[in-house]
VOGUDREN-964948 format. One record per residue: residue number from 1; x, y, z negated of N, C-alpha, C in turn. Coordinates in nm, 2 decimals, always signed. Example, Ala and Ser with C-alpha at 12.3 -4.5 7.8 and 13.67 -1.06 7.14 Angstrom:
1, +1.32, -0.57, -0.78, +1.23, -0.45, -0.78, +1.32, -0.33, -0.78
2, +1.28, -0.22, -0.71, +1.37, -0.11, -0.71, +1.29, +0.00, -0.79
This chain:
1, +6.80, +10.95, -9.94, +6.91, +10.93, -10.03, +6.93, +11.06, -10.11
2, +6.97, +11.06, -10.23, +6.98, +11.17, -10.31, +7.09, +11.25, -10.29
3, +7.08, +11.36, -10.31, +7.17, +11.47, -10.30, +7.31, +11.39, -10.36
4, +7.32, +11.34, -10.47, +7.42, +11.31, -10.56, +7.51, +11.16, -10.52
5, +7.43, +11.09, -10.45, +7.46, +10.96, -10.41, +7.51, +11.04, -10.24
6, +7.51, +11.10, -10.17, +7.55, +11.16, -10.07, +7.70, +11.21, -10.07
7, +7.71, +11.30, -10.21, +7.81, +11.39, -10.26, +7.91, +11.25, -10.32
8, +7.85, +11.15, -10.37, +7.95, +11.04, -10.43, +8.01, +10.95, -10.31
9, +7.91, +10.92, -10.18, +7.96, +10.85, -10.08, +8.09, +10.94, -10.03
10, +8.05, +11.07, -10.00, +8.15, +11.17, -9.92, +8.30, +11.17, -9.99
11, +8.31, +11.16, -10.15, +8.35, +11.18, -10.25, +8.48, +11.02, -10.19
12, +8.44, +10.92, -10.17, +8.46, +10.81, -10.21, +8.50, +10.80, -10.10
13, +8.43, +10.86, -9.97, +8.50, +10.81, -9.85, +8.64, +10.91, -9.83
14, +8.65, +11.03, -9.89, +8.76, +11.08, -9.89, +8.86, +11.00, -10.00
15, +8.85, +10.94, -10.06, +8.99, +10.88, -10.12, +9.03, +10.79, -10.05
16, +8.92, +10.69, -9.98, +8.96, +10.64, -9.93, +9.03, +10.63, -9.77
17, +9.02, +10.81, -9.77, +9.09, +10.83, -9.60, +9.22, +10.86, -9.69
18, +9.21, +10.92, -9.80, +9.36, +10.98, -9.89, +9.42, +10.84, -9.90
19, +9.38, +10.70, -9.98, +9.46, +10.59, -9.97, +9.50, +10.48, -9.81
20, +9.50, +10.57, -9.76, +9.50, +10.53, -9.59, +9.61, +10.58, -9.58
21, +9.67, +10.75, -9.58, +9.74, +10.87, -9.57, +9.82, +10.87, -9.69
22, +9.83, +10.90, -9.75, +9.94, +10.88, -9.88, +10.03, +10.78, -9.85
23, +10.02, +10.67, -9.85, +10.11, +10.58, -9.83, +10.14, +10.56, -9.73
24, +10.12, +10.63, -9.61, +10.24, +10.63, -9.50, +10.36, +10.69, -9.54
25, +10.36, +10.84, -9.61, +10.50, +10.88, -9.60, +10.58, +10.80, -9.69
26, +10.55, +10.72, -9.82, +10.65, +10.62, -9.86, +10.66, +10.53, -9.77
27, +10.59, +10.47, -9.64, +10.69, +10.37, -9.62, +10.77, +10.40, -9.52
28, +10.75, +10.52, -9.50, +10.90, +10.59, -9.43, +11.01, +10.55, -9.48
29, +11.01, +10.51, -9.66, +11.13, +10.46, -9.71, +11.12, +10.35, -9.73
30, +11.19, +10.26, -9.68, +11.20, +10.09, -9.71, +11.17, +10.07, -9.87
31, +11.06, +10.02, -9.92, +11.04, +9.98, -10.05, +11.01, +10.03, -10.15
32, +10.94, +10.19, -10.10, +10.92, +10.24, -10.14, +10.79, +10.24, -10.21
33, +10.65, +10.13, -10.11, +10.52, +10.11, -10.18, +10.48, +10.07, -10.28
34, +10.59, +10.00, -10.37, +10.61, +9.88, -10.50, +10.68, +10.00, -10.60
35, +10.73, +10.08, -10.59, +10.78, +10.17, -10.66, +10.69, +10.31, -10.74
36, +10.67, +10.35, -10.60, +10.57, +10.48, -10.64, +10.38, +10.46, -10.60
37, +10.34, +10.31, -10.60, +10.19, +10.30, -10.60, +10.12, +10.38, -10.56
38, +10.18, +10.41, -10.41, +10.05, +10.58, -10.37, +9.95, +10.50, -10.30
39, +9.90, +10.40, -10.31, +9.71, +10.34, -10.25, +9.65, +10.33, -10.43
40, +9.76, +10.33, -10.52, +9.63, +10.32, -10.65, +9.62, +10.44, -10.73
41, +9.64, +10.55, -10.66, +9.60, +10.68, -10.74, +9.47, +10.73, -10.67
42, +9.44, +10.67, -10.52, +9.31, +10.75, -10.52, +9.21, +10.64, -10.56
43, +9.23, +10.47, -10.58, +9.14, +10.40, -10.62, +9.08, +10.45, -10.81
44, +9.21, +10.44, -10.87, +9.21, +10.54, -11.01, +9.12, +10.61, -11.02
45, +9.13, +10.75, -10.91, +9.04, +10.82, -10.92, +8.90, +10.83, -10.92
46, +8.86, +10.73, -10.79, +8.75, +10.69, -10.74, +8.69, +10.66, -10.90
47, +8.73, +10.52, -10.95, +8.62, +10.48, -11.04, +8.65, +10.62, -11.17
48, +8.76, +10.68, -11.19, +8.72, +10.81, -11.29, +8.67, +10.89, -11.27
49, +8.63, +10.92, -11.10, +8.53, +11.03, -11.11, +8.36, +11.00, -11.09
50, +8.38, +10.86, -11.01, +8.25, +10.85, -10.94, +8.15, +10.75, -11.06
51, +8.27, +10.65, -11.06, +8.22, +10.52, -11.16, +8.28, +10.41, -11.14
52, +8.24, +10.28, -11.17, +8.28, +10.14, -11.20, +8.29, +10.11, -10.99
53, +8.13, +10.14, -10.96, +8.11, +10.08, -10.91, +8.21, +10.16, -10.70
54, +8.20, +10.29, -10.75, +8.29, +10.36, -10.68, +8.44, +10.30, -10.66
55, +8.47, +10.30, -10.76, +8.60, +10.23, -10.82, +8.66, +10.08, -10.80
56, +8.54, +10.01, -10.78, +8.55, +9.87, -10.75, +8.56, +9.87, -10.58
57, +8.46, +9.96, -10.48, +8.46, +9.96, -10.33, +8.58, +10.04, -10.27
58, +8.63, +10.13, -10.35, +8.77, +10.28, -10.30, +8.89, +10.10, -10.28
59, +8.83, +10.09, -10.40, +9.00, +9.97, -10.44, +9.04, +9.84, -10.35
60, +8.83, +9.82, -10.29, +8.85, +9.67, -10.20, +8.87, +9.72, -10.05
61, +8.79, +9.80, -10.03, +8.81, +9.88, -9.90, +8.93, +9.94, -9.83
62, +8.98, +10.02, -9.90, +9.15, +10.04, -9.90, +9.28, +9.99, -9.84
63, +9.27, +9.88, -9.92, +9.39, +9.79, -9.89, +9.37, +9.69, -9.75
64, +9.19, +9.66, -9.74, +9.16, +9.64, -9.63, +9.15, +9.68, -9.47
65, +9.12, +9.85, -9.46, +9.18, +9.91, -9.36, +9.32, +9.96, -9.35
66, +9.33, +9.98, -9.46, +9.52, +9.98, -9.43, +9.63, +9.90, -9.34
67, +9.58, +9.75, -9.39, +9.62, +9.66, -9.34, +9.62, +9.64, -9.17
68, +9.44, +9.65, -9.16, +9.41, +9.65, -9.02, +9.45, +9.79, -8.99
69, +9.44, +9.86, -8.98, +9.52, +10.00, -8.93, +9.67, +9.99, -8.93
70, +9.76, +9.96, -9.02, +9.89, +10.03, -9.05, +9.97, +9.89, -9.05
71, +9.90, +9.82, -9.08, +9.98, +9.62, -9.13, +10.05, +9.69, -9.24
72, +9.97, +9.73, -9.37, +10.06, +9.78, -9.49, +9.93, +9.74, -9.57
73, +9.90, +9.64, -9.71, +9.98, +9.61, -9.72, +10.02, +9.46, -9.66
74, +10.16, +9.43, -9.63, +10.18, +9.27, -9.56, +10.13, +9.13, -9.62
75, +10.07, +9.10, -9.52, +10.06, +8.93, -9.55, +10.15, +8.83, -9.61
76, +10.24, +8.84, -9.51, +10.38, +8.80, -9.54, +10.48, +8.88, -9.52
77, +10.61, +8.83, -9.62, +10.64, +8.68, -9.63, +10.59, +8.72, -9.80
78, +10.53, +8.80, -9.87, +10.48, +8.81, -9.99, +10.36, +8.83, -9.99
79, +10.27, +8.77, -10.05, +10.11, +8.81, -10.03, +10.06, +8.92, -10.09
80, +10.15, +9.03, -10.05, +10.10, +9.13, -10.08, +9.98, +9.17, -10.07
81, +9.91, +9.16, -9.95, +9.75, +9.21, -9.95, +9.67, +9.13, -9.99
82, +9.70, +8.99, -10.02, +9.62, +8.89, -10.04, +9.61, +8.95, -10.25
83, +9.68, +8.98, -10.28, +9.72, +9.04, -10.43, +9.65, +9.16, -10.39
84, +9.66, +9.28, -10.35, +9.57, +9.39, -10.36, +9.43, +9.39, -10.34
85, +9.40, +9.29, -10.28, +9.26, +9.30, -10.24, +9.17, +9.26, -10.35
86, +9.22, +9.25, -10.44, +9.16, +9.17, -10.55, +9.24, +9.31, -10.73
87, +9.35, +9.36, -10.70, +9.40, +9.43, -10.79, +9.36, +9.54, -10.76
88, +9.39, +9.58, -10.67, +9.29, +9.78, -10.68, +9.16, +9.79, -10.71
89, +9.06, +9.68, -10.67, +8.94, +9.65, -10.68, +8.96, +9.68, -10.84
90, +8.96, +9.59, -10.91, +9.00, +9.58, -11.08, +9.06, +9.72, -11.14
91, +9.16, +9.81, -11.11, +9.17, +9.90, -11.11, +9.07, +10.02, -11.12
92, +9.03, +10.02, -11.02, +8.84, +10.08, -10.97, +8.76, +10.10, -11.06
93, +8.72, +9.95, -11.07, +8.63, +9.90, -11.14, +8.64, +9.95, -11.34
94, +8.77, +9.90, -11.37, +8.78, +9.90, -11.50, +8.83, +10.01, -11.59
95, +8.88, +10.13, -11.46, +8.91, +10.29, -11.57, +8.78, +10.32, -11.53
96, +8.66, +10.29, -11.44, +8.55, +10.34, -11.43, +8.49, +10.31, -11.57
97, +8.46, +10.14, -11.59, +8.38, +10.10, -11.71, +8.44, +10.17, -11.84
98, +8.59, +10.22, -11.82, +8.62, +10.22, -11.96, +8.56, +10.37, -12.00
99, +8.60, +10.45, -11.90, +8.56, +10.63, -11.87, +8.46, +10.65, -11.96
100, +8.35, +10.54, -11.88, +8.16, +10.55, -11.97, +8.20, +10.52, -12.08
101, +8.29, +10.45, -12.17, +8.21, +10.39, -12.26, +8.28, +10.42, -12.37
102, +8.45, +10.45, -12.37, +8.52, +10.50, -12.44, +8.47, +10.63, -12.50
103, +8.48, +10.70, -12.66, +8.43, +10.82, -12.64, +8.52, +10.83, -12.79
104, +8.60, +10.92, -12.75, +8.67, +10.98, -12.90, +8.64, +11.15, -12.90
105, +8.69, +11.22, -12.96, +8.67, +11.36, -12.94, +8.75, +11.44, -12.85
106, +8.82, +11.36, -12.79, +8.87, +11.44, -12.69, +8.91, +11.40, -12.55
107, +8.87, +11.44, -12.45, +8.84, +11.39, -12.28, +8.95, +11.32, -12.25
108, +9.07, +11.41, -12.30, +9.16, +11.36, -12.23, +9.20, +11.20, -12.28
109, +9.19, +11.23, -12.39, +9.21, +11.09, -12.49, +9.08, +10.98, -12.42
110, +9.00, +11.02, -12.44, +8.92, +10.96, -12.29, +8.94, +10.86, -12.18
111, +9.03, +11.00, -12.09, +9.11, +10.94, -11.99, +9.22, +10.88, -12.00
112, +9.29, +10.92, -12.09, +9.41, +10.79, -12.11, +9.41, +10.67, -12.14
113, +9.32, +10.64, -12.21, +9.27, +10.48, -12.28, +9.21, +10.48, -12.17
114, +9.11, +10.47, -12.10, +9.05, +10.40, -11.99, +9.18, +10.40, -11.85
115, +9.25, +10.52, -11.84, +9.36, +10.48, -11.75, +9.45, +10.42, -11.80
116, +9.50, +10.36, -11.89, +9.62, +10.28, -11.95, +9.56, +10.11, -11.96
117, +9.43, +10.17, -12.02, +9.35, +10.02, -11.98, +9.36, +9.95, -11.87
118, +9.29, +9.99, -11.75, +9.31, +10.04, -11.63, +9.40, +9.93, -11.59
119, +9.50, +9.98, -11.57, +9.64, +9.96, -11.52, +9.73, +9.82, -11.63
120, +9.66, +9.83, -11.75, +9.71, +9.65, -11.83, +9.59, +9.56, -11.72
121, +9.45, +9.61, -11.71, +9.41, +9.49, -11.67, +9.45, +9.46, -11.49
122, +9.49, +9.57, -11.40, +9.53, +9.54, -11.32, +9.66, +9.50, -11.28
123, +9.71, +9.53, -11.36, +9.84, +9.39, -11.34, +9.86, +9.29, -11.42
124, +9.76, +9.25, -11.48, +9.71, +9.10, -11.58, +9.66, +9.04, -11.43
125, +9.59, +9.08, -11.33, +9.54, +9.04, -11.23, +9.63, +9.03, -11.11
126, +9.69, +9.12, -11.08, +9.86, +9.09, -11.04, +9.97, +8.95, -11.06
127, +9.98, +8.95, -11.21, +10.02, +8.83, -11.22, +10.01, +8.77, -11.23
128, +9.83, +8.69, -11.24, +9.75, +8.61, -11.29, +9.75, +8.53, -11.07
129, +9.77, +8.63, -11.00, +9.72, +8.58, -10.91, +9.86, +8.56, -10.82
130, +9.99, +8.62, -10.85, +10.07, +8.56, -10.82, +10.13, +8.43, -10.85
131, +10.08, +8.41, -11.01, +10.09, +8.29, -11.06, +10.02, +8.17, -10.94
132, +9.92, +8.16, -10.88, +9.84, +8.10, -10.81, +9.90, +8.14, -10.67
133, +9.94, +8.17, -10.63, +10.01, +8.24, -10.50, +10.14, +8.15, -10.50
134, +10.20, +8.18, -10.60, +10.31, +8.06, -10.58, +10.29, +7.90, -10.64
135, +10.20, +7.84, -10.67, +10.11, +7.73, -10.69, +10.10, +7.64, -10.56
136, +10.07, +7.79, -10.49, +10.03, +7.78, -10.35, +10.10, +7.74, -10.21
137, +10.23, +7.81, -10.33, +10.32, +7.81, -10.21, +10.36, +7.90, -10.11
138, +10.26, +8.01, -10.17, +10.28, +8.13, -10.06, +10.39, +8.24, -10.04
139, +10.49, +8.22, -10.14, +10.62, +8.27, -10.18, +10.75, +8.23, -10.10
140, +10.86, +8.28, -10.06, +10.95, +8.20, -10.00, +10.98, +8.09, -10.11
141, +11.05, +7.98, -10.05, +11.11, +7.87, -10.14, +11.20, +7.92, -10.22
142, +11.31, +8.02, -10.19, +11.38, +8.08, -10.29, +11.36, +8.12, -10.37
143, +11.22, +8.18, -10.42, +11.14, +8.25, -10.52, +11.13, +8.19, -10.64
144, +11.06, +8.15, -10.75, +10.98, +8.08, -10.86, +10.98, +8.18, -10.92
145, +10.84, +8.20, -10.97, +10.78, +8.26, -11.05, +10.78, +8.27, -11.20
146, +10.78, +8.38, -11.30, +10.83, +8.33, -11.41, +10.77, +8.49, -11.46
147, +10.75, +8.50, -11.57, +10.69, +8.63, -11.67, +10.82, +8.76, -11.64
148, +10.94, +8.68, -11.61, +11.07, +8.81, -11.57, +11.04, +8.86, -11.43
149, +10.97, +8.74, -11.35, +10.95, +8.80, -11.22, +10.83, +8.92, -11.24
150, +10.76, +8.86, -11.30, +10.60, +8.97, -11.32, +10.65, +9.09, -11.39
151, +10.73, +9.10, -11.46, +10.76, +9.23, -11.54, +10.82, +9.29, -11.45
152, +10.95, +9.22, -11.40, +11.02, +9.35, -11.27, +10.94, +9.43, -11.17
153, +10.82, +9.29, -11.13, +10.75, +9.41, -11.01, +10.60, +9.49, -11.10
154, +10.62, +9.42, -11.22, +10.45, +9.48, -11.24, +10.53, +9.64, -11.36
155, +10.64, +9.62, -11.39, +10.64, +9.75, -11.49, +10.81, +9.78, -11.43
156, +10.90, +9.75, -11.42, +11.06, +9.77, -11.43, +11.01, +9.85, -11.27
157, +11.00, +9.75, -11.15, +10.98, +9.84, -11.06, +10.92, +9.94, -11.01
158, +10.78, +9.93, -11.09, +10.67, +10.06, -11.07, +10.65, +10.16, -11.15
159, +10.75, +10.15, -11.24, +10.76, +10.28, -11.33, +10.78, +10.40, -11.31
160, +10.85, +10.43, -11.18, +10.79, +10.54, -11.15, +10.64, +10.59, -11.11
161, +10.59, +10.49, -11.06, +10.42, +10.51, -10.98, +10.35, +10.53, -11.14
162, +10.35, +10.47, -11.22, +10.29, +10.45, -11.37, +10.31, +10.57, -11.40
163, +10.43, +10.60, -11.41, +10.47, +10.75, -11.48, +10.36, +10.86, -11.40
164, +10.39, +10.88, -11.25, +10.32, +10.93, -11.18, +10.14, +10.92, -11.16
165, +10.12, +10.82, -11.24, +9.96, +10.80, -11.24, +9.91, +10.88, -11.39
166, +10.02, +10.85, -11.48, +10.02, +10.87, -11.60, +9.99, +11.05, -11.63
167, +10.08, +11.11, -11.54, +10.12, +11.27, -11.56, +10.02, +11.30, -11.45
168, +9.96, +11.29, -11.33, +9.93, +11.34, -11.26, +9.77, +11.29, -11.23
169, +9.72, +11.18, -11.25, +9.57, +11.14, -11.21, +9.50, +11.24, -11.34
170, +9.55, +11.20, -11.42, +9.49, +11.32, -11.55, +9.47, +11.45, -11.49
171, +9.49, +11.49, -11.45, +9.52, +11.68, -11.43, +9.44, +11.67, -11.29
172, +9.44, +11.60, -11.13, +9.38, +11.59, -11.05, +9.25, +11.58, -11.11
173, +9.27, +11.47, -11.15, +9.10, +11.42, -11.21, +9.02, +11.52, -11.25
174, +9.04, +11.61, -11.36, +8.98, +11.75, -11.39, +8.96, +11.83, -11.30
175, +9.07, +11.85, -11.20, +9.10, +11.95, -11.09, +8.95, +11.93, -11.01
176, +8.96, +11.75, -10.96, +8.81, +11.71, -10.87, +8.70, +11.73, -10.93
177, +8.70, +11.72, -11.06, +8.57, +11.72, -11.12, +8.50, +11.86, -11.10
178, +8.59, +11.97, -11.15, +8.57, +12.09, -11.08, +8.52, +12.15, -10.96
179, +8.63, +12.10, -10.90, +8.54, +12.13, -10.74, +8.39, +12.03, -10.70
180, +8.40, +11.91, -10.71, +8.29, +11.82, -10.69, +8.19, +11.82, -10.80
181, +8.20, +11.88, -10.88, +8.12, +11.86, -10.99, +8.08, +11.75, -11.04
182, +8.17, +11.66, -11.05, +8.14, +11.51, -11.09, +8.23, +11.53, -11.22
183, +8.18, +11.37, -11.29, +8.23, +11.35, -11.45, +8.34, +11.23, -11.44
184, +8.42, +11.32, -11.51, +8.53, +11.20, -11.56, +8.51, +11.13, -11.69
185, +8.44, +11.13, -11.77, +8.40, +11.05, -11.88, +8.24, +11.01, -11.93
């Protein structure tokens, strides 16, 4: 195995012990996980520092030992993990593709379009699959789903986590690339 694919596994396996560990101390506070998004800043990272395909495994693996470790995120009574397992992944995956491919003259501008990207197509996939989730039936009966439901939890309630991915994966991201010597664009 090459020196570089070693340094990218090690790279990858630490975000994903960081999105294991971060999100315990929010759920110290009741409701706090939907608010401040701390399992999608180190998926974020993953695909901006490593790639697409880093990005796509940080995001599916994640939410998957979490669950079995922590029971976070919950099955029920909202399919919440049944929704992450499929949205961080996308996440991962698509600030990675955008990182490569986007190229204006400046990095940062870089990273913002591929992370703004990012984050529309991961909660296009959010809602797309809630939509189908409640089709399903998988929602309490009280529920129905509606574009006001998807806005409150995909932007009204996570606006802090957004903001926080917004001001802070930027600045990390450089920080890792430094030490790891890996590329964010």
């Amino acid at each position: 195995m090459q020196k570089k694919n070693v340094r990218n596994l090690m790279v990858a396996g630490l975000l994903v012990a960081f999105g294991l560990v971060f999100p315990q101390a929010f759920h110290m506070i009741p409701g706090a996980g939907p608010i401040f998004l701390p399992m999608h800043i180190p998926v974020l990272m993953a695909g901006l520092m490593l790639g697409w395909k880093y990005g796509l495994a940080v995001g599916f693996v994640t939410p998957i030992l979490s669950h079995f470790i922590f029971g976070m995120p919950p099955i029920a009574p909202l399919p919440m993990f049944q929704t992450m397992i499929f949205e961080l992944p996308m996440y991962g995956a698509v600030v990675g593709l955008l990182v490569s491919r986007i190229r204006t003259k400046s990095r940062y501008a870089n990273l913002y379009a591929s992370l703004i990207g990012a984050m529309i197509a991961g909660r296009l996939v959010m809602g797309a699959l809630n939509a189908l989730w409640f089709s399903f039936g998988w929602f309490p009966p009280n529920m129905s789903f509606s574009l006001q439901f998807w806005m409150s939890g995909a932007l009204i309630t996570a606006w802090p986590g957004i903001l926080i991915q917004l001001v802070f994966v930027p600045s990390v991201a450089f920080a890792l690339e430094k030490a790891f010597n890996s590329r964010t664009e």
